[in-house]
C-alpha positions, 0 to 999 in steps of 0.5 A: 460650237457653231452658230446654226444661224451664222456659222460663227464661233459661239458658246452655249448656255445652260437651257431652262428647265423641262424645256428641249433646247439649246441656249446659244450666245453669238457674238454677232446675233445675240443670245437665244435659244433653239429647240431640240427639234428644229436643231434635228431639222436644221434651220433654213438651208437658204442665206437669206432666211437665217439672216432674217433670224439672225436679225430677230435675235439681234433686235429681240436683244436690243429691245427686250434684253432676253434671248428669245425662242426659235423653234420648229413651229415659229420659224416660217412665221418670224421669216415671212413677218420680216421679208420685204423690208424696204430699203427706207426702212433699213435705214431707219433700223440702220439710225435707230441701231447706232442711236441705240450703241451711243445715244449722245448727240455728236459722238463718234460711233464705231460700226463694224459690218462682221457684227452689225450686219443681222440689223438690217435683216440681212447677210449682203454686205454690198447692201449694207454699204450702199444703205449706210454710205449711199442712202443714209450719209449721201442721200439722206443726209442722216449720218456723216463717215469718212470710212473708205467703201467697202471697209469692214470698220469705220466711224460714223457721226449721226447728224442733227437731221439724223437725230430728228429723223430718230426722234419721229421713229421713237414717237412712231414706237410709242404710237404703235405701243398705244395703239395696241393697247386701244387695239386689244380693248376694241378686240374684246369688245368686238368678241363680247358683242360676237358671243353676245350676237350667237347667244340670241341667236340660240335663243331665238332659233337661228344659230345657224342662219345667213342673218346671224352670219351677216350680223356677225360680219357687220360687227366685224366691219365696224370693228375693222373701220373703228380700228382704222379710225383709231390708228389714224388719231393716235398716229396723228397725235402722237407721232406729230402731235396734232390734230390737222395736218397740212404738210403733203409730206405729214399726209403721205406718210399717214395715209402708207401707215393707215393702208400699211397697217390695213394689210397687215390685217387683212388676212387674219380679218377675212380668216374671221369673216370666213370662219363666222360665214362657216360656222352659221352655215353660209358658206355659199354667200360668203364670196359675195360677202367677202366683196362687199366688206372689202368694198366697204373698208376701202370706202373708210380708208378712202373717207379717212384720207380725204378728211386727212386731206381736207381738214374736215372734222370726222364728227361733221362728215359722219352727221352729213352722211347718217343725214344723207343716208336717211333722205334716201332709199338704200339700194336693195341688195340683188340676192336678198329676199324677203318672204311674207307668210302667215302660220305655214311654217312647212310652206314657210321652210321650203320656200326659205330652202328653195330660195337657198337652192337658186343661190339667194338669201332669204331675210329672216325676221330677227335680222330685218328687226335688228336692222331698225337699230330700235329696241322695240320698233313698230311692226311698220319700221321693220317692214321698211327695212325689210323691203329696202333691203331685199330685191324681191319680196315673196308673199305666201297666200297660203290658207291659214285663216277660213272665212266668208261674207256675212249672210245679209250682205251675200247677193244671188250673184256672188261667186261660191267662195263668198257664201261658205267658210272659204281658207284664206291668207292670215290678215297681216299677210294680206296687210303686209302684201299690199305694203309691198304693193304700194312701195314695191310694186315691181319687185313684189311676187305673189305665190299660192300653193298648187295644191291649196285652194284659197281665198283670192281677195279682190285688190288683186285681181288681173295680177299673175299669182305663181302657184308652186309645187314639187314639180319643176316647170312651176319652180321654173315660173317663179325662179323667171319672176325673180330675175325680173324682179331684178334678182341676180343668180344663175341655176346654169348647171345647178339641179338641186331647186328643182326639188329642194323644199316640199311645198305639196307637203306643205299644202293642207288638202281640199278635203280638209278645208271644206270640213273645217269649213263645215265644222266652223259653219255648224258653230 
């Protein structure tokens, strides 16, 4: 039979058993198996993809000493994992190969191109001449030949700064053997804290929520920059053994390894960060997600670079960062809000959905409480973390309380509202409000309910209250006051906001209040 990878002359072997397959053995690729429905398609119709598969099997034999599987649903897979291998790197595989056929310094080592040529992943023999003879004898100076060019076989001798240069490659397979068993433990304890994060979030009500969303993503990134903190020690100290380096050769090498390792990772790590935003129902701020986390593992290469570069000690530049991070306010982001509100959860919901329509993200309470990282913060402590992090902050005055001045302090000219029960903003409302006044002033917005009648209390006055309702030219008003306060969105071609979030619904009606009121009198 033939080879369906190269073509040669080959031999079959028995297949295992309940299993469609055909187990070949090749001379030049090595022993492996092909599935019955891949040998019904055909293996790729193009040179350069059964090369690649050739050099699978070669290496999957000289490294684990079994026949591995091609099938119909891993073959796309194993060809885009092994395309682009750069020249360097060939000729490592190159050393790495003949280390392996004869591992005895100052031995003679025959090559054959008809049977080594899969090693570097390819089917060209032009360029496994020029790796062998132009790059790792000629300019590498890693092997030594008296073949002529272009001669099908020939000897080669590995030489002393070959043998170096095999010995860091070694060191290099042993750094990624550790690294992934580091890898697998921060990968559970990243899904435990996930399940953990999703479970609370069931509890309390906000499963589907753009702070469970934001939670999960935060975990993620913390997860990404331990890993890349991890790949850059152990590669420190295993492949050079040390924990500082100065050699500007050493430096570039493990900053190609750290931002090498980071795109091969990207993709599977962004498919999470999506499927997480998807899953918490927060798929439109996912892109604006997606930026700020990239931004940020850039800034961690970035940091652990420079600390390569400088020699300074990770703990330290962390300290003085946590330190200047506290000395001051952390910038807002533009498309967060926070909302103050009392017992009106109707008024509370449509001011959350309306806020969604104009593209912006309300902070929930449990989000600003996990953000204080304390297990039972003051109510102070979750306030300025919630104001820090929005950009603007809504306070509902809606009227969820009734009261009036007492009897012996009314004056014949106080207003009407002063001498009945009167509905008005809950106490913490009204608190939290003129928190926000103190610290934010310029980005706090006050919103009453058109058609509520309530309380106004006196600190305010001469401040422009938006009364909102249904209809759109008051949305409008507050969709204006938001971009003042420095929000970043755009309704251009968008409708939904203009009816998105019943807030009439929400409003309790005139005729209601004053006999609450008079009930409450009577008491």
């Amino acid at each position: 039979m033939k080879c369906p990878l190269c073509g040669r002359d080959s031999k079959s072997f028995p297949r295992r058993p309940e299993k469609d397959e055909t187990g070949v053995s090749c001379e030049r690729c090595g022993d492996f198996y092909i599935d019955g429905l891949l040998t019904a398609k055909g293996p790729p119709a193009d040179d350069d993809g059964r090369a690649i598969l050739s050099g699978y099997v070669k290496w999957a034999k000289i490294e684990e000493g079994v026949p591995v599987e091609i099938t119909a649903f891993n073959v796309d897979k194993i060809i885009e994992r092994h395309k682009g291998i750069s020249p360097n790197d060939k000729v490592d595989l190159i050393l790495l190969y003949y280390s392996k056929v004869n591992p005895k310094m100052g031995h003679k080592i025959l090559f054959d191109l008809a049977l080594d040529i899969p090693i570097i992943y390819s089917a060209d023999g032009n360029e496994f001449y020029f790796l062998l003879l132009d790059l790792a004898v000629n300019k590498f100076g890693y092997l030594t030949s008296n073949a002529p060019r272009f001669s099908r076989r020939g000897f080669i001798r590995i030489t002393e700064l070959g043998w170096e240069r095999i010995e860091r490659l070694k060191r290099v397979g042993l750094a990624n053997d550790k690294y992934k068993i580091l890898n697998e433990k921060i990968d559970k304890e990243t899904s435990l804290r996930i399940a953990t994060a999703k479970e609370k979030a069931v509890v309390s009500g906000s499963r589907y929520s753009s702070g469970l969303a934001r939670q999960i993503g935060d975990i993620i990134l913390e997860s990404v920059k331990s890993e890349l903190e991890q790949k850059l020690k152990t590669d420190k100290e295993i492949i050079f053994g040390v924990e500082f380096v100065s050699d500007p050769d050493v430096v570039n090498f493990l900053s190609q390894r750290i931002r090498g390792f980071w795109e091969g990772k990207k993709e599977s790590v962004l498919k999470l960060l999506k499927d997480n935003f998807k899953g918490c129902h927060g798929m439109s701020l996912f892109e604006s997600a997606k930026e700020e986390f990239l931004r940020e593992v850039e800034n961690e290469i970035m940091s652990l670079l420079i600390d390569l570069k400088t020699g300074e000690v990770r703990k330290d530049r962390v300290q003085r960062e946590e330190k200047k991070v506290s000395d001051e306010i952390k910038a807002p982001d533009p498309k967060r809000v926070y909302v103050v509100h009392g017992r009106n959860e109707k008024a509370k919901t449509a001011m959350f959905a309306f806020l969604r329509a104009v593209g912006l993200d309300p902070i929930e309470w449990d989000e600003a409480v996990m953000q204080t990282k304390k297990g039972a913060p003051y109510v102070g402590e979750i306030l300025d973390e919630a104001f820090d992090m929005a950009q603007a902050i809504v306070v509902m005055l809606t009227g969820d309380d009734v009261a009036c001045m007492r009897k012996e302090y009314i004056k014949g000219d106080e207003p009407w509202y002063e001498k009945i029960l009167t509905p008005q903003a809950r106490t913490n409302v009204i608190f939290e409000a003129g928190r926000a006044f103190g610290t934010h002033k310029d980005r706090t917005i006050l919103v009453e309910l058109e058609k509520e009648r309530t309380r106004p209390f006196s600190d305010i006055g001469g401040r422009h209250v938006v009364r909102i309702s249904n209809f759109a030219e008051k949305r409008k008003i507050l969709v204006d006051r938001l971009k003042t306060a420095g929000c970043e969105f755009s309704i251009d071609g968008r409708t939904e906001w203009m009816s998105t979030g019943d807030f009439d619904g929400a409003a309790l009606n005139v005729e209601s209040n004053q006999k609450g009121s008079s009930d409450n009198k009577k008491l």
